[in-house]
SELOZA-928470 format. One line per field, with one value per residue (C-alpha): x, y, z. Coordinates in nm, 4 decimals, always signed. Example, Ala and Ser with C-alpha at 12.3 -4.5 7.8 and 13.67 -1.06 7.14 Angstrom:
# residues 2
east (+1.2300|+1.3670)
north (-0.4500|-0.1060)
up (+0.7800|+0.7140)
//
This chain:
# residues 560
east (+2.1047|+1.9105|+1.9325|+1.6806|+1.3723|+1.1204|+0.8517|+0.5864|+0.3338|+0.4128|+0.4252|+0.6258|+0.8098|+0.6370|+0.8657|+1.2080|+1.3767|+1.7507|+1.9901|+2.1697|+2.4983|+2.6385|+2.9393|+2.8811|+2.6790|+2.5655|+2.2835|+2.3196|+2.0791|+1.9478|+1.6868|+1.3718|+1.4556|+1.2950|+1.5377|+1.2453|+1.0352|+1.2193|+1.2914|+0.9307|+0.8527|+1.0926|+0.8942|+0.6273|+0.8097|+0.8837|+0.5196|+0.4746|+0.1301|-0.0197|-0.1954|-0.3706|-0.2786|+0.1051|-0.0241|+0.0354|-0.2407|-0.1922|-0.3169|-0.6647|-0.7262|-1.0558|-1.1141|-1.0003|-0.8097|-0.4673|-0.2255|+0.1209|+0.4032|+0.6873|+0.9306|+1.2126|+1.4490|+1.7019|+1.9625|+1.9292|+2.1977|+2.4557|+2.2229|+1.9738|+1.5943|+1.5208|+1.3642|+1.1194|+1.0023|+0.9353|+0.7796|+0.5360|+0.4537|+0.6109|+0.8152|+1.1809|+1.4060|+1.7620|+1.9133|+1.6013|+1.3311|+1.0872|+0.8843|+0.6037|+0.3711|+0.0467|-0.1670|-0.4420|-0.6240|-0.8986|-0.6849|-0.6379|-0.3521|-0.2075|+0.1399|+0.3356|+0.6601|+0.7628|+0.4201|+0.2476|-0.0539|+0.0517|-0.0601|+0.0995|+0.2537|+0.4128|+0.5998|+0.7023|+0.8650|+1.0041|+1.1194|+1.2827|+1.5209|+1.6210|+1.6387|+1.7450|+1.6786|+1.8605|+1.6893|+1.7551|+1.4452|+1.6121|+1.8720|+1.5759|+1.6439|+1.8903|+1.6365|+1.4543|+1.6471|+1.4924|+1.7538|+2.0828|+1.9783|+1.9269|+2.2854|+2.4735|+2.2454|+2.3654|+2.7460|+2.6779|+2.5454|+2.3522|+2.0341|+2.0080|+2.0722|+1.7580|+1.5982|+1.6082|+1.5118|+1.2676|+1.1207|+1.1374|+0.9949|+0.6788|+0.6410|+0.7071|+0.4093|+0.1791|+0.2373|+0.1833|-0.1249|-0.2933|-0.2067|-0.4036|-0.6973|-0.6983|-0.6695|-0.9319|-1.1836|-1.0756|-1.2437|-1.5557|-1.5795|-1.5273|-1.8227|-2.0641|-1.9547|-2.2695|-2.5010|-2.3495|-2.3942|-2.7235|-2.8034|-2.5786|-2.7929|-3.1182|-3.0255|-2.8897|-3.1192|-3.4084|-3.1860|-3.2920|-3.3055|-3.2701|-3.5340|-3.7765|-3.9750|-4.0979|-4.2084|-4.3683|-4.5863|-4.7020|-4.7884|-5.0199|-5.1440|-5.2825|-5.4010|-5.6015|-5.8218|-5.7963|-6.1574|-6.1588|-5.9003|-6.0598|-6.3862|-6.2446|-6.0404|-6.3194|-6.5238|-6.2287|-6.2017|-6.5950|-6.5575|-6.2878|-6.3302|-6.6959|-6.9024|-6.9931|-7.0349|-6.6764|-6.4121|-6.1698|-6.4379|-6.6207|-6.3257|-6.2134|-6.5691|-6.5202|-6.2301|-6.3517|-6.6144|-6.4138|-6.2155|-6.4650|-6.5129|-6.1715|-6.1909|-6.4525|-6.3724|-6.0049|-6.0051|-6.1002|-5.8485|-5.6080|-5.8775|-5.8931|-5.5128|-5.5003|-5.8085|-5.6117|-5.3217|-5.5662|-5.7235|-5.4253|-5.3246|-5.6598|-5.6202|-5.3014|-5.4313|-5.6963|-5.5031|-5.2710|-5.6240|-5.7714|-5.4397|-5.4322|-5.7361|-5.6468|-5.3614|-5.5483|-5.6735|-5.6704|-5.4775|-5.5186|-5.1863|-5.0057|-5.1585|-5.0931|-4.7250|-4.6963|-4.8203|-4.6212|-4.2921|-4.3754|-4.4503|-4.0992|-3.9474|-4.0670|-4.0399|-3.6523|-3.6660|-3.8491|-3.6492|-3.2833|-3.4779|-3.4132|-3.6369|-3.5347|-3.3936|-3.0818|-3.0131|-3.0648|-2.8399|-2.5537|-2.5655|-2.5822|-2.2204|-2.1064|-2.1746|-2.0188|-1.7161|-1.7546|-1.7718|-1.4169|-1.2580|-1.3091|-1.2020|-0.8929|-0.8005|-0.5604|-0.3148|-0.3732|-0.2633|+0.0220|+0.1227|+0.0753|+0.2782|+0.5574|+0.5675|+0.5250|+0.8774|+1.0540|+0.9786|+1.0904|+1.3710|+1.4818|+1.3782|+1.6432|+1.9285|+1.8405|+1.8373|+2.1411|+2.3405|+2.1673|+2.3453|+2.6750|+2.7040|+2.5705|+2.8305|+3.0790|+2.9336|+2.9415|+3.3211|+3.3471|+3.1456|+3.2763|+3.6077|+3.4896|+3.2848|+3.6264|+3.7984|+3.5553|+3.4786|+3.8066|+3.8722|+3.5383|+3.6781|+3.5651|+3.9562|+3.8453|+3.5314|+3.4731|+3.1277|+2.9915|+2.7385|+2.5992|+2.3934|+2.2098|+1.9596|+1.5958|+1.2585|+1.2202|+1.0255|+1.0215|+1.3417|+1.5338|+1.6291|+1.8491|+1.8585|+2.0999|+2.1955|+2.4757|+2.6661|+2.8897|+3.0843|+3.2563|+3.4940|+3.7409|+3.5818|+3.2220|+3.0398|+2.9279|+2.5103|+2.2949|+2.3866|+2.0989|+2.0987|+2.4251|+2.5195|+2.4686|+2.3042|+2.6628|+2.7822|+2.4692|+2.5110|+2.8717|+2.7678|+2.4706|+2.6658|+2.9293|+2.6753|+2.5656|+2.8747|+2.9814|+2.5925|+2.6061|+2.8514|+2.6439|+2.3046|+2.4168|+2.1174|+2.1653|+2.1195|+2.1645|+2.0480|+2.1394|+1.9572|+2.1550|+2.3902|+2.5988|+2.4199|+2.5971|+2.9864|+3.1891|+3.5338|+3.7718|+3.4816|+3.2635|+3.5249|+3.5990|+3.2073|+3.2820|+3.5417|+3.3337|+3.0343|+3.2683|+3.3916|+3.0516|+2.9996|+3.2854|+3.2433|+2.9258|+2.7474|+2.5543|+2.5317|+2.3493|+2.4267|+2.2092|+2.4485|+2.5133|+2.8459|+3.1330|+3.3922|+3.1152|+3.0131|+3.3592|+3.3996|+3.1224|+3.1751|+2.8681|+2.6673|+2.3141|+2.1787|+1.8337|+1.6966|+1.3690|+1.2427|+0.9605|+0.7781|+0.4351|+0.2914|+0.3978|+0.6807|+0.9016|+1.1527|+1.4331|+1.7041|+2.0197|+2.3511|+2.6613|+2.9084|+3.2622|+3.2797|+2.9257|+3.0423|+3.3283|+3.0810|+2.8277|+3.1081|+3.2356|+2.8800|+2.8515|+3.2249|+3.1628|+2.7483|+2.6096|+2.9048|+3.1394|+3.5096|+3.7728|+3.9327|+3.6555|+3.6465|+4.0282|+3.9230|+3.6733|+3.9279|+4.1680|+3.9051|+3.7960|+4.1278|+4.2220|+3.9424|+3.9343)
north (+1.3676|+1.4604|+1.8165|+1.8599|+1.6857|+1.8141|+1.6185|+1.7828|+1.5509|+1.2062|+0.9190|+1.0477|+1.3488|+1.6838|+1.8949|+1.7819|+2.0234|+1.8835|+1.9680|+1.6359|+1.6466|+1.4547|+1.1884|+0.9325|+0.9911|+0.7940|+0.8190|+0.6561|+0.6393|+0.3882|+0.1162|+0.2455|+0.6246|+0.7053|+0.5672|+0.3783|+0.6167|+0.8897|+0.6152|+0.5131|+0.8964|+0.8744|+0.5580|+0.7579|+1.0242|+0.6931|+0.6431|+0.3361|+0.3354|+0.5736|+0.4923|+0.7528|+0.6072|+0.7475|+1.1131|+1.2317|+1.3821|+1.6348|+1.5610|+1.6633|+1.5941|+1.7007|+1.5296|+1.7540|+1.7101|+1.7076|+1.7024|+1.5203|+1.6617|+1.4952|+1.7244|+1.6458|+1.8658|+1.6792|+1.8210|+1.6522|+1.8819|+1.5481|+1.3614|+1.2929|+1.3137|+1.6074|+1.3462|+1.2060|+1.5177|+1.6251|+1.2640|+1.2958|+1.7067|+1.8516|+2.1057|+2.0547|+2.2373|+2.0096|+2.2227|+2.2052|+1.8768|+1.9063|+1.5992|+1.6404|+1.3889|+1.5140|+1.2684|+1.3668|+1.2168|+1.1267|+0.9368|+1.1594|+1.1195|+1.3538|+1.3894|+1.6605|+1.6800|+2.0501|+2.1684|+1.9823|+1.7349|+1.3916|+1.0396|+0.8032|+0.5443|+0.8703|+0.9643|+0.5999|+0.5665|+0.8850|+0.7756|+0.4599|+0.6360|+0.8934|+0.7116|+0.3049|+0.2239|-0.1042|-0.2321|-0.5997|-0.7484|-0.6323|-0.9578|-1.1499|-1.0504|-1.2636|-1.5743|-1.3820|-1.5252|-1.1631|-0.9567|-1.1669|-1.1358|-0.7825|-0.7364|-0.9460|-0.7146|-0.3951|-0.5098|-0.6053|-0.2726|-0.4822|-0.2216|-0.2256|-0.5782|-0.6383|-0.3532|-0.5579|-0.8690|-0.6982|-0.5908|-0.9458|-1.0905|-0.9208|-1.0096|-1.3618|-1.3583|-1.1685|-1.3681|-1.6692|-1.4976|-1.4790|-1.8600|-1.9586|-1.7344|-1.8678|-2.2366|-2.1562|-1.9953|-2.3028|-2.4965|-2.3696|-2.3150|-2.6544|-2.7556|-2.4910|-2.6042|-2.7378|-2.5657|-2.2922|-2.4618|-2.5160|-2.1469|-2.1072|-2.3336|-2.2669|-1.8624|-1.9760|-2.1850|-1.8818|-1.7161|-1.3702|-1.0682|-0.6973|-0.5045|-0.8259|-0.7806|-0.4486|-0.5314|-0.8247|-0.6552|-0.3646|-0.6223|-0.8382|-0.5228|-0.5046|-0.8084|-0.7866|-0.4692|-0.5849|-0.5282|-0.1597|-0.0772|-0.2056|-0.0785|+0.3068|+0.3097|+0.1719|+0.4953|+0.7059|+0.5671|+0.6603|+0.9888|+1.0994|+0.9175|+0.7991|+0.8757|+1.2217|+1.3414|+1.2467|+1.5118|+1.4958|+1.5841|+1.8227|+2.0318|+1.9703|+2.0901|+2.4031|+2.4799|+2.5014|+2.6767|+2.9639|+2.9578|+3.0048|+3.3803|+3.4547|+3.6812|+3.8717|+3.8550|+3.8276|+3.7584|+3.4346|+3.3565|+3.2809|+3.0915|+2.8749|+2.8116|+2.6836|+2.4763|+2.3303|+2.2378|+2.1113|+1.8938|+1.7425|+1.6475|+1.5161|+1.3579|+1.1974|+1.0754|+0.9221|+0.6614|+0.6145|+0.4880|+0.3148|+0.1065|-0.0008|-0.1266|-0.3536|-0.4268|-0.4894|-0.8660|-1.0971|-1.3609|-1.6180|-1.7932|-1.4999|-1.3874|-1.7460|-1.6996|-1.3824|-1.4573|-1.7825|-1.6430|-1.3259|-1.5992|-1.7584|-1.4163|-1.3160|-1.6965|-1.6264|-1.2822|-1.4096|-1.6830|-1.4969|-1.1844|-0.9091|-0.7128|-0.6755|-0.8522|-0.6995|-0.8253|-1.1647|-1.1220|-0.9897|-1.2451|-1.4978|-1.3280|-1.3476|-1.7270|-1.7699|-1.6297|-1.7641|-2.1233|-1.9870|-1.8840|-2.2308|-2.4259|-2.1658|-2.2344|-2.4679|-2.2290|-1.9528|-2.1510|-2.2940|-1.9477|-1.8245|-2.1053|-2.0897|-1.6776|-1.8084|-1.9943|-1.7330|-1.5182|-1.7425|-1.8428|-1.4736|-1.4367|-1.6869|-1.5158|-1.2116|-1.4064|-1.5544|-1.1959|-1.1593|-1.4570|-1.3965|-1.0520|-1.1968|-1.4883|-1.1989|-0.9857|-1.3264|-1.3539|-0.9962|-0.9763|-1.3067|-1.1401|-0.8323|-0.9897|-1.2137|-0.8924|-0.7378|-1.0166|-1.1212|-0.8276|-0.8349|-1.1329|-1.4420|-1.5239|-1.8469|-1.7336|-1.8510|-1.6955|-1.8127|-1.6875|-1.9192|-1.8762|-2.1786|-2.1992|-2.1218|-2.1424|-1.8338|-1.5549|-1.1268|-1.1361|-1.3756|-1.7163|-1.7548|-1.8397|-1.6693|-1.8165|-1.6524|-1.9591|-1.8673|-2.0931|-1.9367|-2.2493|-2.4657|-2.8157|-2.6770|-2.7117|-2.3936|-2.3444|-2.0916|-1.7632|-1.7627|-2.1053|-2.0989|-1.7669|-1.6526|-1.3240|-1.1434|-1.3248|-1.2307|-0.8514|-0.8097|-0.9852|-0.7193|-0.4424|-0.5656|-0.5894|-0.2252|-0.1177|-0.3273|-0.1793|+0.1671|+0.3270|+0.1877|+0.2789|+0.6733|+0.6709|+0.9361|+0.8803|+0.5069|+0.4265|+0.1152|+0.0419|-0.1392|-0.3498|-0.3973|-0.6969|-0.9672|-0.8025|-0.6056|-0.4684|-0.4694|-0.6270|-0.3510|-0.0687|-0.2293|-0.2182|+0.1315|+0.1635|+0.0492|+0.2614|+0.5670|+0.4570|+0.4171|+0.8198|+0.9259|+1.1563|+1.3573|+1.0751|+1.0603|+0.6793|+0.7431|+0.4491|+0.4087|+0.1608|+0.0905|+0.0106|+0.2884|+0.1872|+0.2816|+0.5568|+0.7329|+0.7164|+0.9603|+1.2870|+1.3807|+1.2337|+1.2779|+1.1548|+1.0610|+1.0785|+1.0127|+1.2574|+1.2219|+1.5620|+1.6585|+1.6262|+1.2615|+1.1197|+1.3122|+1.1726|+1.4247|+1.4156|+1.6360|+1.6933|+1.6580|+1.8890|+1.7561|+1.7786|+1.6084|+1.3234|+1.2557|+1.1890|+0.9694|+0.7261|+0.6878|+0.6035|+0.3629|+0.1936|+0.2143|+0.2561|+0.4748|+0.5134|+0.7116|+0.6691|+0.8574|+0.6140|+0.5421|+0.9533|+0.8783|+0.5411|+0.7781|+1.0427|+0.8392|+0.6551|+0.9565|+1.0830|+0.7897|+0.8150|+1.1635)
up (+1.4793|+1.8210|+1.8921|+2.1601|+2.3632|+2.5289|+2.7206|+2.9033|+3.1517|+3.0249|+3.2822|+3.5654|+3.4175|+3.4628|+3.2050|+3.0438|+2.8161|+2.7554|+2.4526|+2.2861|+2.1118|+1.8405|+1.9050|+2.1893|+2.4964|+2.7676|+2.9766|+3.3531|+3.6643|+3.9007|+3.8478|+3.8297|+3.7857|+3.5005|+3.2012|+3.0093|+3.0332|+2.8433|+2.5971|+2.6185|+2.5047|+2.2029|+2.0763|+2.0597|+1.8366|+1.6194|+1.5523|+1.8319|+1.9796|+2.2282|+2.5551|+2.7502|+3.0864|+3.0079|+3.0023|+3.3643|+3.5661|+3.8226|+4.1822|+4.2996|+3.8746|+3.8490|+3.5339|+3.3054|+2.9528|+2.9990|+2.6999|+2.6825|+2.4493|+2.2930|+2.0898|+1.9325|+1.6987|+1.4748|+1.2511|+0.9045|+0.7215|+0.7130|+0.5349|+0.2289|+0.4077|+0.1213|-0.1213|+0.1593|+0.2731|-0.0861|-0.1763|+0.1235|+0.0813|+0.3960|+0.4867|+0.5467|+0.7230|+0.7240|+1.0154|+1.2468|+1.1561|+1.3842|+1.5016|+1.7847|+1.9100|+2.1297|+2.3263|+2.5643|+2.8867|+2.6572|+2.4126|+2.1149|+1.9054|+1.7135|+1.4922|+1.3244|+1.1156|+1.0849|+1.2613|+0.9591|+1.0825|+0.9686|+0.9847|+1.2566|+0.9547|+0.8020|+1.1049|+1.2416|+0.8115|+0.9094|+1.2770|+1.1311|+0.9969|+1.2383|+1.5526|+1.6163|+1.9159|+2.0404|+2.3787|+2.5005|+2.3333|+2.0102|+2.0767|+1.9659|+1.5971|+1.5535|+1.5375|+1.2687|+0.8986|+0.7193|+1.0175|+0.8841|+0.5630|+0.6213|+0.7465|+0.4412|+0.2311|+0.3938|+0.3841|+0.0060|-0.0845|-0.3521|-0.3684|-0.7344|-0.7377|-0.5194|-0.6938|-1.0489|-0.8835|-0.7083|-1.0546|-1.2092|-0.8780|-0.9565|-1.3104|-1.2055|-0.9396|-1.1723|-1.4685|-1.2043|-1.1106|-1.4315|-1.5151|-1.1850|-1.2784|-1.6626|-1.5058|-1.2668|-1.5223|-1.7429|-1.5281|-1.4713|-1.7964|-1.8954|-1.5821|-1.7973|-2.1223|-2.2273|-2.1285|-2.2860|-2.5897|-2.5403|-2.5389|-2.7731|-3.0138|-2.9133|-3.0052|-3.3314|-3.4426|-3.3461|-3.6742|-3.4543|-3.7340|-3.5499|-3.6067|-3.6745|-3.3257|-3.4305|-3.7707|-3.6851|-3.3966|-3.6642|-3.9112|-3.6966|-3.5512|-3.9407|-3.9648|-3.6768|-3.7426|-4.1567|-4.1608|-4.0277|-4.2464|-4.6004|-4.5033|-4.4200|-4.7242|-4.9220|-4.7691|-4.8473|-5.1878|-5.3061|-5.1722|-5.3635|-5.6676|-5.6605|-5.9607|-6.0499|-5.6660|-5.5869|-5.4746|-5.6736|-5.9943|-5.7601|-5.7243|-6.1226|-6.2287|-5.9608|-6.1640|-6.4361|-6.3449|-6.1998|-6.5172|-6.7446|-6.6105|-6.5268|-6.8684|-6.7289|-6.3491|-6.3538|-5.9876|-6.0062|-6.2336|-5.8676|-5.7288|-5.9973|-6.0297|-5.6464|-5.7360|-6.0194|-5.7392|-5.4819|-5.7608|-5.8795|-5.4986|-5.4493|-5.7969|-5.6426|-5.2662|-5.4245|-5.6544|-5.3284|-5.1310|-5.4587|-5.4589|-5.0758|-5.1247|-5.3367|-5.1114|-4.8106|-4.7357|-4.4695|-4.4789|-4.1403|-4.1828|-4.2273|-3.8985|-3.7877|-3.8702|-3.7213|-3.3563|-3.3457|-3.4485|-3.1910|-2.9229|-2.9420|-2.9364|-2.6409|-2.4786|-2.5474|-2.3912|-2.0983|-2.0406|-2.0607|-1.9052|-2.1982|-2.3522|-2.6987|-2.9950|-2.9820|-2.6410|-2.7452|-2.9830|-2.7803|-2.5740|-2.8238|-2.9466|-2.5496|-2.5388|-2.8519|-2.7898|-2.4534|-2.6153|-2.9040|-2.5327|-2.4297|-2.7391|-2.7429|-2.3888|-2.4653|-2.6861|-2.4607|-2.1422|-2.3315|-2.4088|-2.0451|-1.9053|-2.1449|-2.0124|-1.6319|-1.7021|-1.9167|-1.5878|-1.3557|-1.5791|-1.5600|-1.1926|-1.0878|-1.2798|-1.0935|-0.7619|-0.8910|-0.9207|-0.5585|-0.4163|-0.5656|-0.3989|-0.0947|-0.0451|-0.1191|+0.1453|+0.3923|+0.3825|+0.4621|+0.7583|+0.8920|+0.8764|+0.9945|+1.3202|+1.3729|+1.4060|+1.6420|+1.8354|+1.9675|+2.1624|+2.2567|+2.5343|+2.3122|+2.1522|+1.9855|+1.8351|+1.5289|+1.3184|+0.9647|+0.7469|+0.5569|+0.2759|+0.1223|-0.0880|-0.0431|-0.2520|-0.4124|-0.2162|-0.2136|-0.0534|-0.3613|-0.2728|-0.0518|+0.3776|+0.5293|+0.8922|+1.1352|+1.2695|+1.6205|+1.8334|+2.1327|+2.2048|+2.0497|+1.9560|+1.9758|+1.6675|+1.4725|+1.5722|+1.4767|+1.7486|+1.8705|+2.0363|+2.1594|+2.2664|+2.6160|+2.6981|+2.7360|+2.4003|+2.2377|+2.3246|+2.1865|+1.8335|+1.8195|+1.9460|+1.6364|+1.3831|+1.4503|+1.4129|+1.0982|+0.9525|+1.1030|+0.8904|+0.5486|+0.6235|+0.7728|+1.0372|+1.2162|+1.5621|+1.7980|+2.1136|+2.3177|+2.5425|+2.8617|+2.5855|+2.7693|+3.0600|+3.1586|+3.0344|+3.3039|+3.3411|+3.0529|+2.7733|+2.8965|+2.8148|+2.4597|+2.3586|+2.4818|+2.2529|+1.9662|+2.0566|+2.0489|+1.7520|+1.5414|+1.7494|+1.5495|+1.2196|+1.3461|+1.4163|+1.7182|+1.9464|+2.2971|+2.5515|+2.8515|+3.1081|+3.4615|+3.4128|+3.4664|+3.1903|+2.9528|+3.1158|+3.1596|+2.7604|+2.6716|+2.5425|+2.7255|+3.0720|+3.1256|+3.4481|+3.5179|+3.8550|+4.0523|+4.3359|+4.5788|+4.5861|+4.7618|+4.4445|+4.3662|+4.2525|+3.9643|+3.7308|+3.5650|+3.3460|+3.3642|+3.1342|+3.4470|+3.4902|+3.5127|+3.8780|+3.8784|+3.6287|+3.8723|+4.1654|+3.9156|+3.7751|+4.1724|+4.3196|+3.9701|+4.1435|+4.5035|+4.5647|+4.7764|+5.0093|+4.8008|+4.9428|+4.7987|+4.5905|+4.4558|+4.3330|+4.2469|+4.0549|+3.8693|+3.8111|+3.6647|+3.4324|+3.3277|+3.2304|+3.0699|+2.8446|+2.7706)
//
């Protein structure tokens, strides 16, 4: 619940610093004196936009940046927030959450949970589910079909229910997805069949061999200089082996020659050995040469062959802009399995349809669970809005909630529509089309209640509920507010009506004062005495009488 708020330069109010207790609380003050405003500032604590025109400037501002502050201090010890603040990385303190919002002149934002810097959608997730704050625009939710769905949901308690639908829902819509993306690449496939056959053929029939394009190049490169090669190896071929001058006898006969005296000069005896080594390597090089030139001849339609195959490589590598052999050849596997993709299509859409239906097939029994609970849940909260609503001043009310079926969406598949007739003989409508303001107020104020107690948020605010109800329906949407107050929880009421206001355990006031500064707008906790003098002005106006103070005496002592 609200512990404390503190708001420092922020439209009209300088500095408030006011404690907040739990139970039910009302807030009172005339029109105009500042009541919005201070409910304006706790929006902002609940992540709603920022304006810099709402910080307040001092007079004779001389430009400077001025900062606004919004504090608030809740006590979380009641319920389960540890999870979130865990999930999210922040601090938590149960007994004292601290959320603070700081906007300056120039139109920084900033926000902080437990003096940790946090983004603006972290704190309004967090805000959603500390404070609801029920102004008269919030009436308007009952045209919106996801708000009484909401409410049979909540009354259901069917989260794991939704939960597993939830799960199945997905499936469905992904398994959906991928049939319109196979059906859609299907298509275009089927528009490019044949020219993908085209490459495909035109590769194949190429009968591409890795490795070819090289070989091919060194070959020709042979070919061409054929001439240059026979007549070096030729060269080669007489000096090694030509006649008696050649090398390979020039170094047997120095051999030998070193050989012959090794008896009498031993050292040559070495010399001679490596000659014998170096002879038979020569010995060997030279039948290598002898026998490529035999090898060696031109042949023009081999070169002929070579230089037309090389031209419709590199035609096909031009025209699907590769560079190699290989890459012809993985993309001649792409388009063929490009082309198998295609001629598979068939089976695999057949496969991804019949899953599409097993999903949706199991998506509607999970939608079906979710309907069950939630025509349960229907009966109980038209019993339960029967029961509030006749002492609310409408005896012959009479409320459905009917729940028919719907295409199925995120949410399951049903359409959930609150039917209310306040009269005898006037057909059941939709509630929001038939209501009047005041009617409309008492089946919001009802729903609260019937939801507040299921979804444990801590602290409510309602904002002037109670226009266009007086006297004896006003004090029984008192009595209901108190009641949803009870068992720690905290419901804050700002009215202009005194039967609400005598029934809250606590009365703040807020009040607007002209000062030579400008205009100031305050908000104060009232004494007894002071409450006594508030509820009288609220009966009488400005000219108190004293039974008016009596009238306020006695309401207050009948309430408390």
């Amino acid at each position: 619940m609200l512990k404390h708020l503190y708001i420092k330069n922020f439209t009209l109010i300088d500095q408030l610093d006011i404690d907040f207790h739990p139970g039910f609380s009302v807030i009172t003050g005339e029109t105009g004196a500042g009541k919005s405003i201070i409910l304006g500032a706790i929006g902002l604590l609940l992540g709603n936009r920022a304006d810099s025109k709402l910080v307040k400037r001092p007079q004779g501002d001389d430009g400077r940046t001025v900062k606004c502050t919004i504090e608030a201090h809740f006590d979380l010890s009641r319920y389960d927030f540890a999870p979130f603040f865990e999930e999210n990385d922040l601090d938590f303190d149960p007994d004292d959450t601290i959320i603070r919002r700081e906007l300056t002149s120039t139109g920084k934002s900033r926000s902080f949970i437990n003096d940790m810097p946090v983004s603006q959608q972290l704190m309004r997730q967090l805000g959603e589910q500390l404070i609801d704050i029920h102004s008269q625009h919030q009436n308007l939710l009952l045209q919106k079909d996801d708000f009484q769905l909401n409410v049979v949901d909540i009354i259901a308690d069917n989260g794991q229910d939704r939960a597993a639908f939830s799960e199945a829902f997905t499936r469905y819509r992904e398994a959906e997805q991928r049939l319109r993306s196979l059906e859609k690449q299907i298509e275009a496939s089927e528009q490019n069949r044949d020219f993908l056959q085209f490459q495909y053929n035109e590769l194949s029939a190429a009968q591409l061999v890795e490795g070819e394009q090289e070989q091919l190049e060194q070959e020709g490169e042979t070919l061409n200089h054929a001439g240059d090669i026979k007549t070096a190896i030729y060269t080669a071929d007489n000096l090694l082996s030509g006649d008696d001058r050649g090398a390979v006898m020039q170094v047997r006969m120095a051999a030998q020659q070193l050989q012959a005296i090794a008896s009498v000069y031993p050292k040559t005896q070495e010399l001679a050995n490596r000659l014998d080594s170096v002879h038979i390597e020569l010995d060997d090089i030279a039948h290598e040469v002898a026998a490529d030139m035999e090898s060696i001849d031109f042949d023009p339609s081999r070169q002929d062959a070579i230089i037309a195959r090389l031209d419709q490589i590199y035609s096909l590598q031009q025209k699907y802009r590769v560079n190699t052999v290989a890459e012809l050849l993985q993309l001649q596997a792409s388009i063929q399995q490009q082309l198998e993709s295609i001629e598979n299509a068939d089976g695999d859409l057949a496969l991804l349809r019949q899953e599409v239906a097993e999903q949706e097939k199991l998506c509607r029994e999970k939608a079906q669970q979710l309907t069950l609970s939630r025509t349960a849940s229907a009966r109980k909260v038209e019993a339960e809005m029967h029961a509030r609503l006749v002492p609310l001043g409408i005896p012959n009310v009479r409320f459905e909630v009917e729940v028919k079926p719907a295409p199925l969406s995120a949410s399951g598949a049903d359409h959930v529509v609150f039917l209310f007739s306040a009269n005898r003989g006037t057909p059941l409508q939709p509630v929001s089309q038939v209501a009047s303001g005041g009617e409309i107020a008492r089946v919001m104020l009802s729903l609260k209640a019937m939801i507040s107690g299921t979804i444990k948020l801590p602290t409510i605010i309602f904002d002037e509920i109670d226009t266009g109800v007086s006297g004896k329906i006003a004090e029984k949407m008192a009595m209901i507010m108190e009641e949803m107050g009870a068992g720690g929880r905290q419901v804050i009421s700002i009215t202009h009506l005194p039967q609400i206001a005598s029934r809250g355990l606590h009365h703040y006031k807020v009040e607007k004062t002209d000062t030579p500064e400008g205009t100031e707008s305050h908000m104060r906790q009232l004494s007894a005495d002071e409450r006594v003098g508030e509820i009288a002005m609220m009966l009488s106006g400005e000219n108190v009488t004293e039974a008016a103070l009596e009238n306020a005496r006695a309401l207050l002592r009948h309430t408390h």
